[in-house]
MMTF fields as JSON, N, C-alpha, C and O atoms, coordinates in Angstrom:
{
  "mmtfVersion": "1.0.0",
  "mmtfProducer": "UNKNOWN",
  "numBonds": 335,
  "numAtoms": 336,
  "numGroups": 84,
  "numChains": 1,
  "numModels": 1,
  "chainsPerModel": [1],
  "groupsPerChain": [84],
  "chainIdList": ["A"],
  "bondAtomList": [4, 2, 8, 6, 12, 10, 16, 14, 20, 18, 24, 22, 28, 26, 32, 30, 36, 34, 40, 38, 44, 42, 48, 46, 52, 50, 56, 54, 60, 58, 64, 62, 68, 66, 72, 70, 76, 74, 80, 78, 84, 82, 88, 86, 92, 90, 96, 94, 100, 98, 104, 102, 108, 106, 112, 110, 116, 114, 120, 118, 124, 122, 128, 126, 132, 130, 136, 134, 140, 138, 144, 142, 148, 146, 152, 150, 156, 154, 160, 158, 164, 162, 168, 166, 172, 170, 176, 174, 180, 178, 184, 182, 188, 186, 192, 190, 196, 194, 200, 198, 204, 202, 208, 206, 212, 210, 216, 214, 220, 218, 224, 222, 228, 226, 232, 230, 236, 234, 240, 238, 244, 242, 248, 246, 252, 250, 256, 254, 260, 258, 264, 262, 268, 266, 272, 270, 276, 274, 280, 278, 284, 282, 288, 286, 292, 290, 296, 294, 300, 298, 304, 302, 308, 306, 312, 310, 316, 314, 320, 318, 324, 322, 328, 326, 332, 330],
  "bondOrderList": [1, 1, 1, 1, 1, 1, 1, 1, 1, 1, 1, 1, 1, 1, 1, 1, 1, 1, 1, 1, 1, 1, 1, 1, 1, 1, 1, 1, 1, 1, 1, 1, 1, 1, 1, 1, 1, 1, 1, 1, 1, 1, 1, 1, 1, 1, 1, 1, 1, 1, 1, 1, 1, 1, 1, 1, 1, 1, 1, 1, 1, 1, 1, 1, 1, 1, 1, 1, 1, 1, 1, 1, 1, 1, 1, 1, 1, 1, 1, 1, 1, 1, 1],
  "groupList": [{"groupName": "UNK", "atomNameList": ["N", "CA", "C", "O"], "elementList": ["N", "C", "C", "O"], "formalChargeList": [0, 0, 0, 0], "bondAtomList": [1, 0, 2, 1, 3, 2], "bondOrderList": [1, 1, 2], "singleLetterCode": "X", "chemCompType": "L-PEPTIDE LINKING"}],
  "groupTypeList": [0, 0, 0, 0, 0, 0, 0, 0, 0, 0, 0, 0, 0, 0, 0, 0, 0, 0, 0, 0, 0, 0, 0, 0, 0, 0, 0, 0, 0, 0, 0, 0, 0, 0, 0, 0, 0, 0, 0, 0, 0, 0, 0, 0, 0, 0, 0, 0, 0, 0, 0, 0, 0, 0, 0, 0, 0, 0, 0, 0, 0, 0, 0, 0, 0, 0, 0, 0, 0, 0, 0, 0, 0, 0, 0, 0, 0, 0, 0, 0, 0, 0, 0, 0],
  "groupIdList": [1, 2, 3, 4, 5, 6, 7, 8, 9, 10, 11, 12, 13, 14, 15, 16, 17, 18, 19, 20, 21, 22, 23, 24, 25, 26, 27, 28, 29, 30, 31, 32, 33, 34, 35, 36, 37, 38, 39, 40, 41, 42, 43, 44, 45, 46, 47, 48, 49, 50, 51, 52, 53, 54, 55, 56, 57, 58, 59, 60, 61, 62, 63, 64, 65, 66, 67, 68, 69, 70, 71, 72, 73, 74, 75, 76, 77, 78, 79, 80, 81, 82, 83, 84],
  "secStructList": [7, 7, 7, 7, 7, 7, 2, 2, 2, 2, 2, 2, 2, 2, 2, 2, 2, 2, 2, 2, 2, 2, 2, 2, 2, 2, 2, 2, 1, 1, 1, 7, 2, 2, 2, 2, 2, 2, 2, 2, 2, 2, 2, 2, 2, 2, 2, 2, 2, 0, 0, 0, 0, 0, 1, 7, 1, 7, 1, 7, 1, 4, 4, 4, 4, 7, 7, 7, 7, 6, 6, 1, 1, 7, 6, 6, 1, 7, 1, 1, 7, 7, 7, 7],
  "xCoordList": [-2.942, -2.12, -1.873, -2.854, -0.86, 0.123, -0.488, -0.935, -0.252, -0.49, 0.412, 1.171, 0.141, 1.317, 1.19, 0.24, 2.455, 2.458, 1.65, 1.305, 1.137, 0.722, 1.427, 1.88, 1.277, 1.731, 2.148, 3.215, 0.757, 0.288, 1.075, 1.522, 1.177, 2.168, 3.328, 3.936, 3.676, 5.271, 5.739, 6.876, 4.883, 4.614, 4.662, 5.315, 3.836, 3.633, 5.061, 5.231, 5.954, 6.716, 8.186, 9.141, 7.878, 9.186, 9.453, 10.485, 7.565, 7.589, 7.999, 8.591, 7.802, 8.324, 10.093, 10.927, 10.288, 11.408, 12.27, 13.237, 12.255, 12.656, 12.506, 13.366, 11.678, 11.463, 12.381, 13.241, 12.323, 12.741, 14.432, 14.985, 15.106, 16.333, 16.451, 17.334, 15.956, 16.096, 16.988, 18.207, 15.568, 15.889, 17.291, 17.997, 17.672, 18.961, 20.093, 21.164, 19.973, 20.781, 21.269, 22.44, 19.823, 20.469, 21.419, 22.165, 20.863, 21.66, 23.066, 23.968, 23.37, 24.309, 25.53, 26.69, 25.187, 25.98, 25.898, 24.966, 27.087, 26.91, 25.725, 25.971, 24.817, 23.915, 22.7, 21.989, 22.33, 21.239, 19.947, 19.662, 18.979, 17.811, 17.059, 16.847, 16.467, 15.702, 15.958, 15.117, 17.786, 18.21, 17.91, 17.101, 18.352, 17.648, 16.503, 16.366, 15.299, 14.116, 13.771, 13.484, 13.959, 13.931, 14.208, 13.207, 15.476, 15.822, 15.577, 15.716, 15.128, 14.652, 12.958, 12.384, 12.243, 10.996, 10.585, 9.54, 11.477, 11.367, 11.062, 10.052, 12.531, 12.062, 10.567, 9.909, 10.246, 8.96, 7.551, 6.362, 8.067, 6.882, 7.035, 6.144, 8.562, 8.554, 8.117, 7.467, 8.112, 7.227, 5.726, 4.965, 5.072, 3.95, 3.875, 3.461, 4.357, 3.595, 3.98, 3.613, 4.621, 5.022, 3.43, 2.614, 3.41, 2.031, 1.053, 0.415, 0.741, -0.485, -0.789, -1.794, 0.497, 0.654, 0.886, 0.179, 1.917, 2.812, 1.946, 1.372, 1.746, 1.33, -0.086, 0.05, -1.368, -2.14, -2.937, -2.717, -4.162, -5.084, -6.598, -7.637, -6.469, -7.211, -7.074, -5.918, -7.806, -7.476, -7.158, -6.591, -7.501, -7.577, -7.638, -7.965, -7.313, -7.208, -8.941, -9.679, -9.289, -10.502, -11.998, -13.025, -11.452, -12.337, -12.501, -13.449, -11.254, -11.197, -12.542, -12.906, -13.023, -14.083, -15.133, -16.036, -15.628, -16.736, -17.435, -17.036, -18.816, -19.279, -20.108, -19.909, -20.598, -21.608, -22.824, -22.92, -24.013, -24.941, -25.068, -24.174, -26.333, -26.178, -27.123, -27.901, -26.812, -27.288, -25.84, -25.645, -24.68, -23.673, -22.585, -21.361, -22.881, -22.288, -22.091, -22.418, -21.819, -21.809, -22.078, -21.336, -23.132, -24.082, -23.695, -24.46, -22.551, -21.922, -20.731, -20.135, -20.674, -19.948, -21.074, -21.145, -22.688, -23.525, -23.806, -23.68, -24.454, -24.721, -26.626, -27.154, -27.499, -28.053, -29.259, -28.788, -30.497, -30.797, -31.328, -31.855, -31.379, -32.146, -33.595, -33.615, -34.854, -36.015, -36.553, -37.126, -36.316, -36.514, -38.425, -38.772],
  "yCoordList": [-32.032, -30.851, -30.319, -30.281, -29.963, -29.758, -27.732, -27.199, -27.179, -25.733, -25.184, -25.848, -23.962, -23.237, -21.994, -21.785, -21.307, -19.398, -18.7, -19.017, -17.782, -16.692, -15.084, -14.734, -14.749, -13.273, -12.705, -12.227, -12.86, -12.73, -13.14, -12.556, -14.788, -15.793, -14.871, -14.393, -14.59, -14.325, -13.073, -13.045, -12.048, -10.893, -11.262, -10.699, -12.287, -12.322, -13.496, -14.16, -13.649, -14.514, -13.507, -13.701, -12.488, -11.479, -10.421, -9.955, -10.13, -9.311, -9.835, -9.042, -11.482, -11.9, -11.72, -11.12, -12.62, -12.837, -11.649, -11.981, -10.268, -9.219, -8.611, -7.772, -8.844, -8.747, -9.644, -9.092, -11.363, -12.424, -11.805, -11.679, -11.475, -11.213, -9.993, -10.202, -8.946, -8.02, -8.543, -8.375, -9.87, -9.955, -10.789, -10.624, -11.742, -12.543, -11.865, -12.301, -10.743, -9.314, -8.729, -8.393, -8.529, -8.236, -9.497, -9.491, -10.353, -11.306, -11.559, -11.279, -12.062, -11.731, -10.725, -11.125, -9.409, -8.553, -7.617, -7.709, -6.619, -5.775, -4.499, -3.346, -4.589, -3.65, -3.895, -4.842, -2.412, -2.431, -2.973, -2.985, -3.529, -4.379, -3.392, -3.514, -1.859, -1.456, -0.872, -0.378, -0.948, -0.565, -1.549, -1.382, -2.55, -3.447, -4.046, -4.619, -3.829, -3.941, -2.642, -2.56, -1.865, -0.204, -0.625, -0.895, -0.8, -0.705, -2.018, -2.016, -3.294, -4.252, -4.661, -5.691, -2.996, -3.098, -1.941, -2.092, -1.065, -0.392, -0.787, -0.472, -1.926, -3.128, -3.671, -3.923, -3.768, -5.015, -3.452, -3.52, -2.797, -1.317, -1.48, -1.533, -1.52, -1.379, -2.424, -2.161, -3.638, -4.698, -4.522, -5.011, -3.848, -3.844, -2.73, -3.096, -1.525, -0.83, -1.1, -0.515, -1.923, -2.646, -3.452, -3.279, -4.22, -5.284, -4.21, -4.359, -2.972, -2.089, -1.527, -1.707, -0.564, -0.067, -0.249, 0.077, -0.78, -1.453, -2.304, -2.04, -3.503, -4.717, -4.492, -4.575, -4.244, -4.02, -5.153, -5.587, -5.546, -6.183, -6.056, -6.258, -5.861, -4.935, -5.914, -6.312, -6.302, -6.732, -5.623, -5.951, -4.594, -3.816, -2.321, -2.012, -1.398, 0.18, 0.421, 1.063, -0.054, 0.345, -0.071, 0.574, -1.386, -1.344, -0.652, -0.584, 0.244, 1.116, 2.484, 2.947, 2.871, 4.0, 3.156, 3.883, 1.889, 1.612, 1.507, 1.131, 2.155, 1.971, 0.069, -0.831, -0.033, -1.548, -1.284, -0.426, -2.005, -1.667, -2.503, -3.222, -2.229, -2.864, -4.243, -4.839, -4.377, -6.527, -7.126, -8.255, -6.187, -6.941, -6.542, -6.519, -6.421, -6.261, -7.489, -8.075, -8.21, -9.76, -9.691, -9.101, -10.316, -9.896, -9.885, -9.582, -10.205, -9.957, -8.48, -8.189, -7.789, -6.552, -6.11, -5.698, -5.875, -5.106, -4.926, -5.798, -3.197, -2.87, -3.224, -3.461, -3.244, -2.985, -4.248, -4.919, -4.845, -6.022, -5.837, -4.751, -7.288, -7.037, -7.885, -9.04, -7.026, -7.319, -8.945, -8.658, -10.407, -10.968, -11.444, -12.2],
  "zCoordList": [0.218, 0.115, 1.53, 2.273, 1.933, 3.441, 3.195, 2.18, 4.468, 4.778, 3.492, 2.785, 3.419, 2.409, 3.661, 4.415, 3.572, 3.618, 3.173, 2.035, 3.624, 2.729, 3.505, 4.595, 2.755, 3.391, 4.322, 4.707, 4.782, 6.249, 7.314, 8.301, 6.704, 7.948, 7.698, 8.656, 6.424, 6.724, 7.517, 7.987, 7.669, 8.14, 9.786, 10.664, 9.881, 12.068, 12.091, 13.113, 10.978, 11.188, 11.514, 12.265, 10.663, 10.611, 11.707, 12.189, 12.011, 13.377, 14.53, 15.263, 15.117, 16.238, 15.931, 16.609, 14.428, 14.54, 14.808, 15.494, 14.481, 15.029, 16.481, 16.746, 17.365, 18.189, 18.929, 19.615, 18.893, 19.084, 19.111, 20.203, 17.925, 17.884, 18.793, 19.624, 18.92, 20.145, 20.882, 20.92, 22.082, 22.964, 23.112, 24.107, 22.01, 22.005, 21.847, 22.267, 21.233, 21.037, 22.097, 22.276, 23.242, 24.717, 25.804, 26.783, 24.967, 26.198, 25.738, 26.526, 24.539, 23.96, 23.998, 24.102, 23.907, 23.808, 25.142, 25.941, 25.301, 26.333, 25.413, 25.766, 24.585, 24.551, 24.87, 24.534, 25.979, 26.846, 26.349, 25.151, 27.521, 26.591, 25.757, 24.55, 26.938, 25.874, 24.709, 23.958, 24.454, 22.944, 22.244, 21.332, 22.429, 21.479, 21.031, 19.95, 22.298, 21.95, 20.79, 19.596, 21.764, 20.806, 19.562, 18.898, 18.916, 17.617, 16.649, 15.426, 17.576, 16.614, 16.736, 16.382, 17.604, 17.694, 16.059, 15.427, 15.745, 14.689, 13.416, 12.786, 12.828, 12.446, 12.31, 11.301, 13.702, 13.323, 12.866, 12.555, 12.969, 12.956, 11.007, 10.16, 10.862, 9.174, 8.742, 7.73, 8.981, 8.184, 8.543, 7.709, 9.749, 9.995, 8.367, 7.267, 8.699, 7.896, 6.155, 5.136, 6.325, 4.69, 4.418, 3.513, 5.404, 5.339, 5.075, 4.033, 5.908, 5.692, 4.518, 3.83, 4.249, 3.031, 1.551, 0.597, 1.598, 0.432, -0.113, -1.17, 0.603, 0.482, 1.123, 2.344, 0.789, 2.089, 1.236, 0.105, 2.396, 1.852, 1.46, 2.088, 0.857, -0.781, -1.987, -2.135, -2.713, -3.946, -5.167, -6.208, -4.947, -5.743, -5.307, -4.161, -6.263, -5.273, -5.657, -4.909, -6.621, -7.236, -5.621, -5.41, -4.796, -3.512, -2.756, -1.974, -2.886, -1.634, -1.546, -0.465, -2.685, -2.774, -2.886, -3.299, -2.749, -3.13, -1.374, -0.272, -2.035, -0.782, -0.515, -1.33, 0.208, 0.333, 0.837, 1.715, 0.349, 0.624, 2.203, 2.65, 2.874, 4.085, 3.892, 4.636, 2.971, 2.738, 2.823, 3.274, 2.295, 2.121, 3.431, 3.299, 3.943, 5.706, 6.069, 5.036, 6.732, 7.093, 8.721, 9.505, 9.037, 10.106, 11.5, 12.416, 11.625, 12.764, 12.981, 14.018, 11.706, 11.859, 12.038, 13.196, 11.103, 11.466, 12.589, 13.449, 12.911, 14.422, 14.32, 15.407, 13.124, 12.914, 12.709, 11.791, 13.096, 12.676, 11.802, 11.564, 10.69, 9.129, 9.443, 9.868, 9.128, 9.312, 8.134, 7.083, 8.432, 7.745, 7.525, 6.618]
}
């Protein structure tokens, strides 16, 4: 079985590609670069916060209040060592 997409990819795929078009936008046309960075950096802000919000990654709204005990930390976020 070959790679598939997921989300994610398509998300860091849409933010360059907006960005990407900016800059072909400036060379292209008589409009100034940082207008077009400006207005096709906005763009890549709305798919960011589409990915955060909209779409965030969460399986569920129900994870979001749960707390974790500190066994289930995964030992490299912990600040803390576990006495084995």
């Amino acid at each position: 079985m070959g790679p598939s997409l997921h989300y994610s990819d398509l998300v860091l795929l849409a933010i360059a590609a907006s960005l990407g078009t900016g800059a072909l936008v400036e060379d292209a046309t008589p409009v100034p670069s940082p207008m077009a960075i400006l207005a096709l950096g906005v763009v890549a802000v709305a798919f960011i916060g589409h990915a955060l919000f909209i779409n965030g990654p969460v399986d569920d709204t129900e994870d979001l209040g749960a707390e974790l005990d500190l066994e289930e930390v995964p030992q490299v976020l912990s600040s803390t060592e576990s006495a084995d």
